[in-house]
Backbone as CSV, one residue per row, in Angstrom:
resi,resn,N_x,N_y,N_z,CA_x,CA_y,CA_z,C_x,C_y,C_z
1,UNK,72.765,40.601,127.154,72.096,41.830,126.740,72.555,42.209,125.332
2,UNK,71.987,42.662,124.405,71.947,42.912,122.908,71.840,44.352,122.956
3,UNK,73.013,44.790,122.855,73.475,46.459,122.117,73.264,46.467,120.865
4,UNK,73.151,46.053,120.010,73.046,45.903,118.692,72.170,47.325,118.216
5,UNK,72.990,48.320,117.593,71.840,49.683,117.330,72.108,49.372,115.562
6,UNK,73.241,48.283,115.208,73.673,48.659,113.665,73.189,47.294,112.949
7,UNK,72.198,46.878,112.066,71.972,45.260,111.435,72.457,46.176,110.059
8,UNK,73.700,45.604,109.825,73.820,45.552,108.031,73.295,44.688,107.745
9,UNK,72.803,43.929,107.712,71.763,42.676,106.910,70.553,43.040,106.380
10,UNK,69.763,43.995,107.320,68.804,44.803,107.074,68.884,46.072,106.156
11,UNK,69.828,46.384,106.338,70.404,48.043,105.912,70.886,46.976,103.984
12,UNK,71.434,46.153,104.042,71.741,45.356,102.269,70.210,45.252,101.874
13,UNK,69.658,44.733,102.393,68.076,44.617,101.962,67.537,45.545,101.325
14,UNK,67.550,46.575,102.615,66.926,47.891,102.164,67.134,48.421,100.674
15,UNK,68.686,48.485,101.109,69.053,49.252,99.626,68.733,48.560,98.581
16,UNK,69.111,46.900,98.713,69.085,46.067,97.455,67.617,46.338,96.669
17,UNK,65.872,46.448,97.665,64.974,46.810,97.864,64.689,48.168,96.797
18,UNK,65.597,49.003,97.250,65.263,50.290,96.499,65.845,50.585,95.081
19,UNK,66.778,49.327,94.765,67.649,49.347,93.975,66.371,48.610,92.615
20,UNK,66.250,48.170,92.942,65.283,47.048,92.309,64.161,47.863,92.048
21,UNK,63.622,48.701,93.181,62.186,49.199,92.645,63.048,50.681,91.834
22,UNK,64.104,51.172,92.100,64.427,51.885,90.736,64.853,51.448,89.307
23,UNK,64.910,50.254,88.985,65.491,49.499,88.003,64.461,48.676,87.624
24,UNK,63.097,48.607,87.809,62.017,47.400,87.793,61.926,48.080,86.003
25,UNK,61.234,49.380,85.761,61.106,49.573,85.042,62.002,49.945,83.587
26,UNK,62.805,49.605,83.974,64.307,49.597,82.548,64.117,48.209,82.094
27,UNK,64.727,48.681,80.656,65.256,47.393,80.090,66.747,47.036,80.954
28,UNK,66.998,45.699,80.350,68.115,45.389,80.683,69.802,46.281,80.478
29,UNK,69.669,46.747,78.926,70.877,47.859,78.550,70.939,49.213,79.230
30,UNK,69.400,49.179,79.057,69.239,50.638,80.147,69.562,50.256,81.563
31,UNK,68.975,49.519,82.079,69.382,49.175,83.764,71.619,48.825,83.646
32,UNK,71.768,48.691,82.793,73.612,48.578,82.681,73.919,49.936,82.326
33,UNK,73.408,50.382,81.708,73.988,52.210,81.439,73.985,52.528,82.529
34,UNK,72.353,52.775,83.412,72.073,53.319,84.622,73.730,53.286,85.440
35,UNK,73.836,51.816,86.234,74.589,51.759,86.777,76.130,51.797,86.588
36,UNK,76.298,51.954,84.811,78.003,52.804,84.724,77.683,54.038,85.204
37,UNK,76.835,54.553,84.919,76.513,56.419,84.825,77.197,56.389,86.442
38,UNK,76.116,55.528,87.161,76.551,55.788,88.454,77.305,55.454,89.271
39,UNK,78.213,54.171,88.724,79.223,54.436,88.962,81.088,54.932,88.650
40,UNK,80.527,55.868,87.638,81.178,56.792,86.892,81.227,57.889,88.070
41,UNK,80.253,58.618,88.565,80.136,59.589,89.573,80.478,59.297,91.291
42,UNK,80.427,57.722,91.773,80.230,57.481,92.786,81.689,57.901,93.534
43,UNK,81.600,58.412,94.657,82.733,58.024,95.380,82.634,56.970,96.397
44,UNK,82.676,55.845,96.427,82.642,54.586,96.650,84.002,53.502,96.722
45,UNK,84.326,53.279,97.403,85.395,52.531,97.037,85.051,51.555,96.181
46,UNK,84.055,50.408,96.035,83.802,49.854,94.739,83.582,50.510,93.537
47,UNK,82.885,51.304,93.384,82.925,52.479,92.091,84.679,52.840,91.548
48,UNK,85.463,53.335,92.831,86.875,53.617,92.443,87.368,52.323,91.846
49,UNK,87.325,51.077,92.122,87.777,50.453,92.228,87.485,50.157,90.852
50,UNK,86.538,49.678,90.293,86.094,49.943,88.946,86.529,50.747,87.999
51,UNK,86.203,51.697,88.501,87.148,52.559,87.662,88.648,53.130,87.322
């Protein structure tokens, strides 16, 4: 029987998905600013970690 209520595989997609259709329209320098900006603000352990 399959309990399974959590697929991170699906849930990386997603985001990767939304990540992409917010970034389709940047240039490349702009799509690298974007993502210091944000992860300048993130509380994230990769963001911290970065920073």
């Amino acid at each position: 029987m399959n309990t399974k209520r959590f697929d991170c595989v699906r849930m990386k997609n997603e985001i990767q998905a939304a990540l992409l259709k917010e970034f389709a329209p940047l240039s490349d320098a702009q799509r690298q600013l974007a993502m210091r900006k944000h992860l300048r603000r993130s509380k994230s352990p990769v963001a911290q970690l970065w920073r």
